[in-house]
C-alpha positions as CSV (number, residue, x, y, z in Angstrom):
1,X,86.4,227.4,135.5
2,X,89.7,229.4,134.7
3,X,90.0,227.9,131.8
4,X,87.1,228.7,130.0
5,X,87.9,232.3,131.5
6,X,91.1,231.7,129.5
7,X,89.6,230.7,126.3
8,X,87.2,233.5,126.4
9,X,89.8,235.8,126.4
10,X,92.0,234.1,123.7
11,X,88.7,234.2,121.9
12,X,87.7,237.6,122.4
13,X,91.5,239.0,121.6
14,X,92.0,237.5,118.3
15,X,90.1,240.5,116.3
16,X,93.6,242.0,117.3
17,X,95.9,239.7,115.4
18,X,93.0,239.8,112.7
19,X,91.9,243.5,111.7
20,X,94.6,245.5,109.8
21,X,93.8,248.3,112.4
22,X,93.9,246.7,115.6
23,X,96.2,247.9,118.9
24,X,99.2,245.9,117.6
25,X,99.7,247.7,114.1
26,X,101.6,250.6,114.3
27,X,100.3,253.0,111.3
28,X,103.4,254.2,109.0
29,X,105.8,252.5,110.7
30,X,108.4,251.0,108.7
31,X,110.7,249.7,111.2
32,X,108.8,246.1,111.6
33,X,107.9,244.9,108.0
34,X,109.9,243.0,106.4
35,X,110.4,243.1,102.4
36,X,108.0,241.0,100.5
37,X,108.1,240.1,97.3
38,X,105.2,241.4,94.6
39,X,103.1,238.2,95.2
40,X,102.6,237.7,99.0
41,X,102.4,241.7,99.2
42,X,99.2,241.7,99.8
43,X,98.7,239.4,102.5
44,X,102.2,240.5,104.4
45,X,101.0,244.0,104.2
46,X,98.2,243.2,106.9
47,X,100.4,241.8,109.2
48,X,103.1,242.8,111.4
49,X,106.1,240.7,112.3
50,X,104.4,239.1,115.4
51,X,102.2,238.2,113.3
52,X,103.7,236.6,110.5
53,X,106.1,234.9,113.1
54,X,102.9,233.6,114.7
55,X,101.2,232.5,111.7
56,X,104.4,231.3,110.1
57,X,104.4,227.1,109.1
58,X,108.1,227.2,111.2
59,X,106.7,230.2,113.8
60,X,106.7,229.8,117.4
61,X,103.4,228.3,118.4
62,X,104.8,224.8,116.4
63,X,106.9,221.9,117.0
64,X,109.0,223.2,114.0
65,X,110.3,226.5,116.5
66,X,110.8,224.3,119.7
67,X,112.2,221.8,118.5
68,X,115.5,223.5,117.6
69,X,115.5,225.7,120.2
70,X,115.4,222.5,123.1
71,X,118.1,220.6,120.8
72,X,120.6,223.5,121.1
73,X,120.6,221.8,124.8
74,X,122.2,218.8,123.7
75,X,124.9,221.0,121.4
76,X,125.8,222.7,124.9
77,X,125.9,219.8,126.7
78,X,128.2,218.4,123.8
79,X,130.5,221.2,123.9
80,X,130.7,221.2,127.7
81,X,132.4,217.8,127.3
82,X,135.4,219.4,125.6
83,X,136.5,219.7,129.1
84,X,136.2,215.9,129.8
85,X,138.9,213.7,129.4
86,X,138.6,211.5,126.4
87,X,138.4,208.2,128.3
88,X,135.4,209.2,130.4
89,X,133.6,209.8,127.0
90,X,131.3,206.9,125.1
91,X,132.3,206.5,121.7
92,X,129.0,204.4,121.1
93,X,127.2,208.1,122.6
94,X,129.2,210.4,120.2
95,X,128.8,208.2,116.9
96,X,125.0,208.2,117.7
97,X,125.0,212.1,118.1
98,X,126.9,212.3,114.6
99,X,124.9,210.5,112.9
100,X,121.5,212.1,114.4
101,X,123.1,215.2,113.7
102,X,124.2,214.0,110.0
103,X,121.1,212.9,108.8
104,X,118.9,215.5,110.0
105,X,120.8,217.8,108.8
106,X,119.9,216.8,105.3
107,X,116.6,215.7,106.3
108,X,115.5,219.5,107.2
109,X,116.5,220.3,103.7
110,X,113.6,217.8,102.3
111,X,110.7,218.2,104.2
112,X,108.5,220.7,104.4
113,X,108.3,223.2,105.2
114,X,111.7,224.0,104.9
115,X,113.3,224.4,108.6
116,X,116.5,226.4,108.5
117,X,116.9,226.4,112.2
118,X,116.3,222.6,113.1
119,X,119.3,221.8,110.3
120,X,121.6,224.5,111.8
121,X,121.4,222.7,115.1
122,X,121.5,219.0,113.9
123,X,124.7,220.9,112.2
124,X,126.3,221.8,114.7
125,X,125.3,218.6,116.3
126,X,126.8,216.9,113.9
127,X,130.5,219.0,114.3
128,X,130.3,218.4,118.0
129,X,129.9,214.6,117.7
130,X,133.0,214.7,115.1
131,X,135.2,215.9,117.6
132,X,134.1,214.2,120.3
133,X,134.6,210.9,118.3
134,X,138.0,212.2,116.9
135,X,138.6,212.8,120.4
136,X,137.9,209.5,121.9
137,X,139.3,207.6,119.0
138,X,143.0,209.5,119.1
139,X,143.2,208.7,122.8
140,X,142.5,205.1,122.1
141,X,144.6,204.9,119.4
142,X,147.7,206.6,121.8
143,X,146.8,203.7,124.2
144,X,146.8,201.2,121.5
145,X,148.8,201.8,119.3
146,X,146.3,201.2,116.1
147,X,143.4,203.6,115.7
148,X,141.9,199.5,113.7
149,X,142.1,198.6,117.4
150,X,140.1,201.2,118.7
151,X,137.4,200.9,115.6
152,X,137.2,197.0,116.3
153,X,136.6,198.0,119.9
154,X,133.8,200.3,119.0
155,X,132.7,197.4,116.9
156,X,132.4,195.4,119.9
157,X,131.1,197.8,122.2
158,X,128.2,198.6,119.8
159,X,127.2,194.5,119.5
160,X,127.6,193.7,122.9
161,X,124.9,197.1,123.3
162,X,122.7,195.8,120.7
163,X,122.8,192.2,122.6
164,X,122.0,193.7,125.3
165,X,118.6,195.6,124.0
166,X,117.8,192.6,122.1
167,X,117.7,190.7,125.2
168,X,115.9,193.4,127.1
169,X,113.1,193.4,124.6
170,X,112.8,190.0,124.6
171,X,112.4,189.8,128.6
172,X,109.9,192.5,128.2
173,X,108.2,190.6,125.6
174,X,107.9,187.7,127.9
175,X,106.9,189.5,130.8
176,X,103.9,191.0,128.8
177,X,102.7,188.1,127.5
């Protein structure tokens, strides 16, 4: 029963966001319009900037707001692993997040729409998982002695991990069937 209490009162409070002269324009004032240019003048001179950030293809009820703003989580949890030592860090962890980071970074560029936000994070991303890998792969090479050691390790590290899916999947596929 609450919801349809709720979608009453979504429905009956979008005439609001709608009409031009609704309780959330503020008449004459300058201080929350942006600058549009001569072609969308007409349509961004109806709306405030809640909005346009509401209506917006990148605005805050999508997937293309949260999802930045959630990945800034694993930037944080990246740089709060500055304070780790490097051989308590995974290498196989660190390339992964520089590659995510890498390739999304162009990715955000391609599709649309356009999400300036989601490439800054996967940018950042991607100079977090640089150090860390930097990190990780000077300590190795200080214990080594060769930083080819420490990149044949990885090498290793990253087949025995792929082994070790491949045979997981295959277990599951038996179990299932």
């Amino acid at each position: 029963m609450s919801s349809r209490m709720g979608f009453r009162l979504l429905n009956n409070s979008r005439f609001a966001f709608r009409n031009a002269s609704g309780p959330f324009r503020r008449q004459g004032a300058q201080g929350f319009r942006f600058n549009s240019s001569e072609a969308g003048a007409g349509a961004a001179e109806h709306q405030n900037a809640f909005q346009r950030l509401w209506n917006s293809p990148i605005g805050v009820k999508t997937v293309h707001f949260w999802a930045p703003v959630m990945k800034w989580a694993l930037v944080i949890a990246g740089i709060s692993d500055f304070y780790r030592p490097p051989e308590k860090l995974s290498l196989t962890q660190n390339a992964a997040l520089t590659a995510t980071g890498v390739i999304w970074t162009r990715w955000c560029f391609i599709i649309k729409p356009r999400n300036v936000l989601l490439a800054a994070v996967n940018f950042f991303l991607g100079c977090v998982g640089v150090v860390q890998c930097s990190r990780i792969l000077l300590w190795q090479r200080s214990q080594n002695g060769s930083t080819v050691e420490a990149a044949k390790e990885f090498g290793e590290e990253a087949k025995t991990a792929g082994e070790n899916a491949v045979k997981a999947v295959e277990n599951a596929v038996e179990k299932s069937t």
